[in-house]
N, C-alpha and C positions, 0 to 999 in steps of 0.2 A: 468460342463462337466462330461456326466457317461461314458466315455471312454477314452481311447488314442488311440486303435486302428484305425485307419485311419484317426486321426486326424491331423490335417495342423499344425504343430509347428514349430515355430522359435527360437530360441537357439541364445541369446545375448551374446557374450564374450567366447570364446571357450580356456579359460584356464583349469586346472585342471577338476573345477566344471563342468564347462560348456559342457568339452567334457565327463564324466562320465552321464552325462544328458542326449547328444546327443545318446551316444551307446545305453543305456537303453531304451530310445524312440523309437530308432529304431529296437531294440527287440520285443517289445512291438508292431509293426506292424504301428506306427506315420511316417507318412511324413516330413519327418527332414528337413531343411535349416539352416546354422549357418553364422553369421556374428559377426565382432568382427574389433577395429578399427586397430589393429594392423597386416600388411601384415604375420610378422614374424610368430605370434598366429594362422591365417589360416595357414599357410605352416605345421606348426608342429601338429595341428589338424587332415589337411591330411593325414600328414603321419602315426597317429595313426589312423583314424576311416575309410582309404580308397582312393585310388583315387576316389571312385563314390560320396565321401560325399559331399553337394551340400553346399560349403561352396564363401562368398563374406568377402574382406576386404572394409570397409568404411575407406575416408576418415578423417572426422568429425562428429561431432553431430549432424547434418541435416542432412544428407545425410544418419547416422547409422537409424537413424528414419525414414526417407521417404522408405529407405530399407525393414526395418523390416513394418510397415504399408502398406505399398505398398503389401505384398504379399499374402491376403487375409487370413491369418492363422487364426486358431479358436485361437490358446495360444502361448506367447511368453514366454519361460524360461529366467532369466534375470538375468546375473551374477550381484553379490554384486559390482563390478567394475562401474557401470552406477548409480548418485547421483539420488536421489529421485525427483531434481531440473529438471533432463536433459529433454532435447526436447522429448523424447523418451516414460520416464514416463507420461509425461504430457499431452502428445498428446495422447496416448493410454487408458489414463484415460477420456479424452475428448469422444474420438469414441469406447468405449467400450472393448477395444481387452483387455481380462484378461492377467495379468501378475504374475508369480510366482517366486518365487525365487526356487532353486533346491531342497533346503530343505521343500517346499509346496509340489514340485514334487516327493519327496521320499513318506512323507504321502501320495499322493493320491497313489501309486506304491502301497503301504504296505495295503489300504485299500480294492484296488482292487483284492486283493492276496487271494486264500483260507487261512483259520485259522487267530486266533487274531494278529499274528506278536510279534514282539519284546515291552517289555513296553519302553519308553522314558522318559529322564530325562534329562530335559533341563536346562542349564547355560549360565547363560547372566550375563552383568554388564561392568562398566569401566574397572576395573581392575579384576586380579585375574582368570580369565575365563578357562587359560589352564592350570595352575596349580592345578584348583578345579575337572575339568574336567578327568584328570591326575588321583586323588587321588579318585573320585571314579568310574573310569575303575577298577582301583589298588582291591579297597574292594570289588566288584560287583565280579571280575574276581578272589578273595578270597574266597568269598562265592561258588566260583564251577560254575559259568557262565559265559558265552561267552559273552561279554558285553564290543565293543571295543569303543575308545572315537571315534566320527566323528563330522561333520558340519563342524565346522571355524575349525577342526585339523584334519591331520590323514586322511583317507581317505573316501573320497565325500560321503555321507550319501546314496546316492539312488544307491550309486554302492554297499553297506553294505546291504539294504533293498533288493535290486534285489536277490543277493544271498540268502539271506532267512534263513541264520544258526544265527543268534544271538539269545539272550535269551532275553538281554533287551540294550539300548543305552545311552549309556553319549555324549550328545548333547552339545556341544558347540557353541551358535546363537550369532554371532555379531548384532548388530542396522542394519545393512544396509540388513543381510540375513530375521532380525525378518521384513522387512518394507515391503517386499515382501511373507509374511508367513500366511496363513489367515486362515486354519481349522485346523493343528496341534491340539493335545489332550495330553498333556503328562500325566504323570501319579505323579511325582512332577514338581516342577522349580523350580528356585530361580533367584534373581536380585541381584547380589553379594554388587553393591555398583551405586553410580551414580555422576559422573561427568563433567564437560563441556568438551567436545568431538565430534569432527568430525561435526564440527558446518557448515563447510565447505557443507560436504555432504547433510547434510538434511534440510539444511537451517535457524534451529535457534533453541534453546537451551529447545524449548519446544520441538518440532517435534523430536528430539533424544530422548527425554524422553518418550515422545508417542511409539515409537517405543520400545524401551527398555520396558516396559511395558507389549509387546503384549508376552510376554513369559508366563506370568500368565494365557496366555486368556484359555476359556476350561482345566486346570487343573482338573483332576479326584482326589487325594486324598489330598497331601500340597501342598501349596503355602508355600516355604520359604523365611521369608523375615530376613534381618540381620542390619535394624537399621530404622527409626521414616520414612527416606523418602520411602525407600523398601515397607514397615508396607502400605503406602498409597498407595503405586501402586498397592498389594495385595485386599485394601478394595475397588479400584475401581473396579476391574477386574469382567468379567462376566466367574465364573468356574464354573465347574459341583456339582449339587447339591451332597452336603455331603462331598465336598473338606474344609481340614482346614488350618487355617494359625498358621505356625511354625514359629519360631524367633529363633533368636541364637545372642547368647552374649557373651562376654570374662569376664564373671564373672559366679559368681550363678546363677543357670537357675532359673525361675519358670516356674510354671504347663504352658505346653505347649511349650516350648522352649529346646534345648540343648544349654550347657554352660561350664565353667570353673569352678570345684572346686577343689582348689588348685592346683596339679601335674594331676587332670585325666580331660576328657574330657566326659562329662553327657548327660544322655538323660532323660528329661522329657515332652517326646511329644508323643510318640509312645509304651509305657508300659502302660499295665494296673493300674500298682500302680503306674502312675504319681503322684496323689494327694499326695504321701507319701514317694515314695522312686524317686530316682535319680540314672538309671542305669549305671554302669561305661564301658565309652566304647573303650577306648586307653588311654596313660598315654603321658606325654609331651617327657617319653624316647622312646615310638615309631617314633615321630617326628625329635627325637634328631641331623639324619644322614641330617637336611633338613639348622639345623643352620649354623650361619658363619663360617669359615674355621680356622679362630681365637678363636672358643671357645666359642663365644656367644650365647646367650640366641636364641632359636624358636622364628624367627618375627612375631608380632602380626597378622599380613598379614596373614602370612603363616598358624597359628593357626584358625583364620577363615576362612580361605580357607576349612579347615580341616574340622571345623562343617558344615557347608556347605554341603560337601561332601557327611558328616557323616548322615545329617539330609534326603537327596537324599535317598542315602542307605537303611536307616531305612524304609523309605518308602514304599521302596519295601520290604520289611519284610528280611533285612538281620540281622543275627544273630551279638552282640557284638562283642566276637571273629574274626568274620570275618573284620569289620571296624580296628581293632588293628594291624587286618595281612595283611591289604591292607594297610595301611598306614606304615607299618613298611618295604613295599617291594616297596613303590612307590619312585622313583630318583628323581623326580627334570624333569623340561622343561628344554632343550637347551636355551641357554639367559636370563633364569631370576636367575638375581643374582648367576650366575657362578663361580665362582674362577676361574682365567686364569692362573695364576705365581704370585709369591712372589721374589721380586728381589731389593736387597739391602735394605731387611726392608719394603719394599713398595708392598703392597696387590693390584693387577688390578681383576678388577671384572666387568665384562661383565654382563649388565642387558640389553641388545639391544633390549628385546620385550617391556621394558618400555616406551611405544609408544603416550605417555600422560603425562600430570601434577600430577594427581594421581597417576598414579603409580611409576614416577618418584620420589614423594615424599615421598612414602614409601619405597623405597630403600633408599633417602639419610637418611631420619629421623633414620635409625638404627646404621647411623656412630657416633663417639665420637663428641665431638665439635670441631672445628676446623681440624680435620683430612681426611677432603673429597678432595681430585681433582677432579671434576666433568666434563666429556667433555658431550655435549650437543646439541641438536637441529639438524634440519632437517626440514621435511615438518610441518609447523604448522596446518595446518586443520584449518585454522582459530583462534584456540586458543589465549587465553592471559598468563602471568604466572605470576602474582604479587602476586596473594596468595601462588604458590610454593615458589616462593624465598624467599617471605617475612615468609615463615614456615621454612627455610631451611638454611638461611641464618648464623646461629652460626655453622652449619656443617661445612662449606666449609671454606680453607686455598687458592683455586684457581680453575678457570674455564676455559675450553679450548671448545670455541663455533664451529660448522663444521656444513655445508651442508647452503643451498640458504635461510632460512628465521633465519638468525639467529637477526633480526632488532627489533621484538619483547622478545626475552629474553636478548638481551643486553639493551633493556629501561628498562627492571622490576630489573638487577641485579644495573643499573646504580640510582633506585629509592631505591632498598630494602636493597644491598650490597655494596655501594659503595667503601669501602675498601678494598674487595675483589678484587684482578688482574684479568684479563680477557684477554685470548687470541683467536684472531681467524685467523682461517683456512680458506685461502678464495674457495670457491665455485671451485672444478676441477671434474677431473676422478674422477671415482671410486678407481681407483690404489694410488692415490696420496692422496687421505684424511687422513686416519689413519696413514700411517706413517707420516705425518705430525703432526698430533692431539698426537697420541702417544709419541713424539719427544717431545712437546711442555710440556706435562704432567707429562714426565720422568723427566724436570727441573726442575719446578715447586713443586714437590712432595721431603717430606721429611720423613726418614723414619720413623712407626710407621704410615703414613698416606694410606689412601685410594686410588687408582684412579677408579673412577668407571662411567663407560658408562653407562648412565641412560638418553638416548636421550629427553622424552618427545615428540617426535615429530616422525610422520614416516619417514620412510627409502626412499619412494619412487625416492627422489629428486636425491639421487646420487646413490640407491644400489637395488636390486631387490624387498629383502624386508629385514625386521628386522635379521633375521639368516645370510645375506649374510653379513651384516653391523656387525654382532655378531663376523663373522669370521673373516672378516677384521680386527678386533680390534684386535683378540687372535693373529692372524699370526701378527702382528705389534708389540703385544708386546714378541713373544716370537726370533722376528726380533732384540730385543735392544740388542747393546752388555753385553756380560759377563755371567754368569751361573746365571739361575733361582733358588733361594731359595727350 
């Protein structure tokens, strides 16, 4: 397609994304249609893009599909909310109708724009995505440019390209936005890490990984990769000639990588005296504000998060100095690993984007042995968890399971922990979860120990999304009687 101008578009799913899509399409002079399966989502679409907006609610999954094919459109924009599986992809891959995701649609916006636009730096992976994302906005926006985070955070990437003032982007692509993403160019990427996820959605453990992958695809300068499986997606990828592959370690870099020595944080990928020197580019006291609330050490997590970031950055040619002042001024996401209150001894910590076994397991693995209360579960995506528990299981003192699938982490704690207690919450409102769960966790917990929300699972089943389930947890626990620590 070399245009949008009067082009036939349909617009799947009119949340956030979808209506930032639909506005801009119709700036752009496209003939717009939006459908989406939720009456409530048309209603409030409405009310933001117009009475004239020519919007339809679907019932179901046929029906969304025979809708959207039915109406002879040249392109369908297609929220991340529709699985790769649905009647919708599959039929439209059958009879040719191209489909993008929004973040396709910003590139081609940004393409068709006079001047080169903003450089892009894309962040994908299981874990880790909005925190890395986060820190280098933080250093980009150090260096002196306007370089806000969008995609999976913050606001819908083609309504940031529309406007046309950035300098350069911190792209945060889920699996489900990359599945739908197909000329994209950035300028680096990275695949932070890879674990079984959302198996549900894409239908099997390979096809998330294919997906996850296409972040490399067309890279102009690195490809960063952060460990052996990363490393291979990198050597498959079809990038732009002269693009290189960076690595990053929690140790001694060698030539070509950034790494750990001792208290600073290195670069030898992007200096001319790679071969000899090791530039120093933050210290572990800029990170220091990121550790636990108790005093502990920067989690490892957090620290590759960091290079990461840092390796992004450099890319674009930002100066050391600015990587140290960007990460010295960056806060922290809402829900990852929060401190909520300290009350009678007992630390609650809110990790609600922990929306997976990965990252689950990286929060608990940072607690003492036996000092976790863990409450848990939600929508499993299909997942299993025997390698979490079975990595996790000297943490935990007690578990407090909530939300509709909790049948699969109660057989892995019943296989890996069985000495560990187990309570659960059975399935209601939204209103009535957490302070139940919270309740059950306040008994449980002794002081000196942890209780920390690190779901593994999403939010969908009883909360809107992971932030709403974050907050529930805080107002529940600052709901327990007596004064907070």
């Amino acid at each position: 397609m070399t245009t949008l101008a009067g082009a036939r578009v349909v617009v799947v799913g009119l949340g956030t994304s979808g209506r930032a899509a639909a506005e801009v399409l119709t700036t752009l002079g496209a003939h717009v249609e939006g459908v989406d399966r939720s009456e409530a989502s048309v209603e409030a679409a409405r009310a933001e893009l117009g009475p004239a907006a020519r919007l339809t609610a679907a019932p179901d999954d046929e029906t969304l599909a025979d809708l959207v094919l039915g109406r002879g459109a040249d392109l369908a924009v297609v929220s991340p909310g529709v699985p790769a599986t649905s009647p919708l992809l599959t039929r439209a891959a059958a009879s040719g109708l191209p489909c993008w995701s929004e973040v396709e649609l910003a590139w081609q916006v940004q393409q068709a724009a006079p001047g080169p636009g903003p450089d892009w730096l894309t962040i994908t992976g299981t874990n880790g995505k909005t925190t890395t994302v986060g820190m280098l906005s933080s250093i980009l926006t150090a260096a002196g440019l306007h370089a806000p985070a969008v995609g999976n955070v913050g606001t819908p990437v083609v309504r940031v390209v529309a406007e046309g003032r950035a300098d350069a982007l911190a792209v945060e692509l889920s699996s489900f936005q990359l599945h739908l993403t197909h000329s994209v160019a950035p300028l680096a990427s990275v695949c932070l890490n890879l674990a079984p996820d959302h198996i549900d959605w894409h239908g099997s453990f390979a096809a998330y990984r294919e997906d996850k992958a296409r972040v490399y695809a067309r890279t102009r300068v690195a490809c960063v990769y952060t460990d052996d499986v990363t490393r291979a997606m990198v050597e498959e990828a079809d990038v732009a000639e002269g693009a290189r592959a960076v690595g990053t370690r929690l140790g001694a870099p060698a030539v070509g990588e950034l790494g750990l020595v001792e208290d600073v944080l290195c670069d030898r990928a992007f200096d001319r005296r790679r071969q000899t020197h090791a530039v120093p580019l933050a210290t572990l006291a800029d990170l220091a504000h990121l550790a636990p609330a108790d005093g502990g050490e920067v989690p490892r997590h957090v620290l590759a998060d960091a290079l990461a970031a840092a390796a992004l950055a450099r890319a674009r040619g930002v100066e050391p100095a600015a990587v140290a002042a960007g990460l010295r001024s960056f806060t922290g996401g809402r829900h990852r690993i929060e401190t909520v209150a300290t009350r009678d001894g007992v630390t609650w910590v809110d990790d609600s984007k922990a929306t997976n076994a990965h990252a689950a397991r990286a929060s608990l693995g940072a607690l003492p042995p036996g000092r976790g209360v863990w409450v848990a579960g939600g929508l499993a995506k299909g997942a299993t968890f025997d390698e979490l528990v079975r990595g996790v299981a000297d943490r935990l003192r007690a578990v407090v399971l909530i939300g509709v699938d909790r049948a699969p982490l109660r057989a892995a704690l019943a296989r890996h922990a069985p000495d560990v207690p187990v309570t659960e919450v059975e399935a209601g409102d939204t209103e009535g979860v957490m302070p139940l769960a919270v309740a059950a966790a306040a008994r449980l917990a002794r002081p000196g120990d942890t209780v920390l929300l690190a779901p593994a699972c999403a939010s969908m089943d009883q909360f809107t999304d992971y932030g709403a389930r974050g907050d529930a947890f805080a107002a529940a626990v600052r709901a327990l009687p007596g004064e907070p620590g």
